[in-house]
N, C-alpha and C positions, 0 to 999 in steps of 0.2 A: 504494500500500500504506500510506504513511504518513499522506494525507491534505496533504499537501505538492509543492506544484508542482517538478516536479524541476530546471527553469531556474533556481528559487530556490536547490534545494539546490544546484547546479551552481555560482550565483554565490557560494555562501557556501564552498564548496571551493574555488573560483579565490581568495578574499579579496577579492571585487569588494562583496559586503556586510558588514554584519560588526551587531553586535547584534541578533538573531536576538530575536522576543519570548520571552516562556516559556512562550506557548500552542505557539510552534511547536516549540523545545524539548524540553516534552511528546510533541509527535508523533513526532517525529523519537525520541525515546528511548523511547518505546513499539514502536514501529516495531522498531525495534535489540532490543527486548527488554534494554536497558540504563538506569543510573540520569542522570538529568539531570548529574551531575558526571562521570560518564566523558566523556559526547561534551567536557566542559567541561573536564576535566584536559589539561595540555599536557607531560604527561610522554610518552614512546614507547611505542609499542603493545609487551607481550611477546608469547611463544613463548605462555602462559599464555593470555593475552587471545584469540589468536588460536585457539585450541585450542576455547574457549569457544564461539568464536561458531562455528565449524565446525560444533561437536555442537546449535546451534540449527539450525543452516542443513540438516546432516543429516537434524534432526527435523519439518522445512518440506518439505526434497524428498518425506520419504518422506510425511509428510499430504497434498503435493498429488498423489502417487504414489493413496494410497488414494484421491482425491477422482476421480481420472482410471478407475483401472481398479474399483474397487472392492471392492480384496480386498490383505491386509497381504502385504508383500514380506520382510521384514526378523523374525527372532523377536525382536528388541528392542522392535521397534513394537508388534507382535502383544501382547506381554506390557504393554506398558505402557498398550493399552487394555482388555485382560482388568483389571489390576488396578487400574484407573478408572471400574470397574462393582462398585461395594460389593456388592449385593443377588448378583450372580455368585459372586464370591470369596467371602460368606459362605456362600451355598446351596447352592454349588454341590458338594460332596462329592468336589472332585479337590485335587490336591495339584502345583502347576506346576514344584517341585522335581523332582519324578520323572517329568517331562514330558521327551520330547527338542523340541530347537528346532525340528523339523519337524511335531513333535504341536503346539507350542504354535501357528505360525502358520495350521494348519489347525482350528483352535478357535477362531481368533480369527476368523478367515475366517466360518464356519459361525455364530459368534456374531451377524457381521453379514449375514448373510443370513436370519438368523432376525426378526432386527430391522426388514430390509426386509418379509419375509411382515407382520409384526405392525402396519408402518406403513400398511399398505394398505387396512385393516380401517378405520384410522381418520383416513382421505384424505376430504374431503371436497372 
């Protein structure tokens, strides 16, 4: 995932290596979805931190969720690729406030199945 041989990362958690360049750094801290001074800070992880990466980690199961079956689990998920489609949310004439979470992830569903018919057209 990271781009990073995991025996590396391995030896650099045991402390068997240690000065890490900053291309790998980079990787590793993209990876994490975190800045090059977190992984580098030698303060203790909080309640905070941990919270954090949870709600990334949440956001990875349910994307590899959608990549697996093909259809949103979650009305959090659902909503938040409804409102990463501009041209939807301005055109579209609904209102996801007065949506319930059941309406919004069968919208989201239906959005991508629409998206599938439209890909097909232009498969070469």
């Amino acid at each position: 995932m990271s781009g990073v041989n995991a025996s590396y990362i391995s030896a650099l958690e045991r402390d068997e290596k240690k000065n890490p360049s900053v291309a790998i750094l980079e990787k590793l801290a993209n990876s994490l979805e975190v800045s090059i001074d977190e992984i580098m800070k030698s303060k203790p992880i909080t309640y905070d931190d941990l919270e954090k990466w949870d709600k990334n980690s949440d956001q990875v199961k349910e994307e590899v969720g959608l990549f697996e079956t093909g259809e949103f689990k979650t009305p959090e998920a659902a909503m938040q690729f409804i409102l990463k489609q501009p041209a939807i949310m301005g055109y579209g004439g609904f209102d996801t406030e007065k949506m319930s979470d059941d309406e919004i992830i069968e919208f989201a569903n239906e959005l991508l199945n629409q998206l599938k018919l439209l890909s097909y057209k232009y498969k070469k």
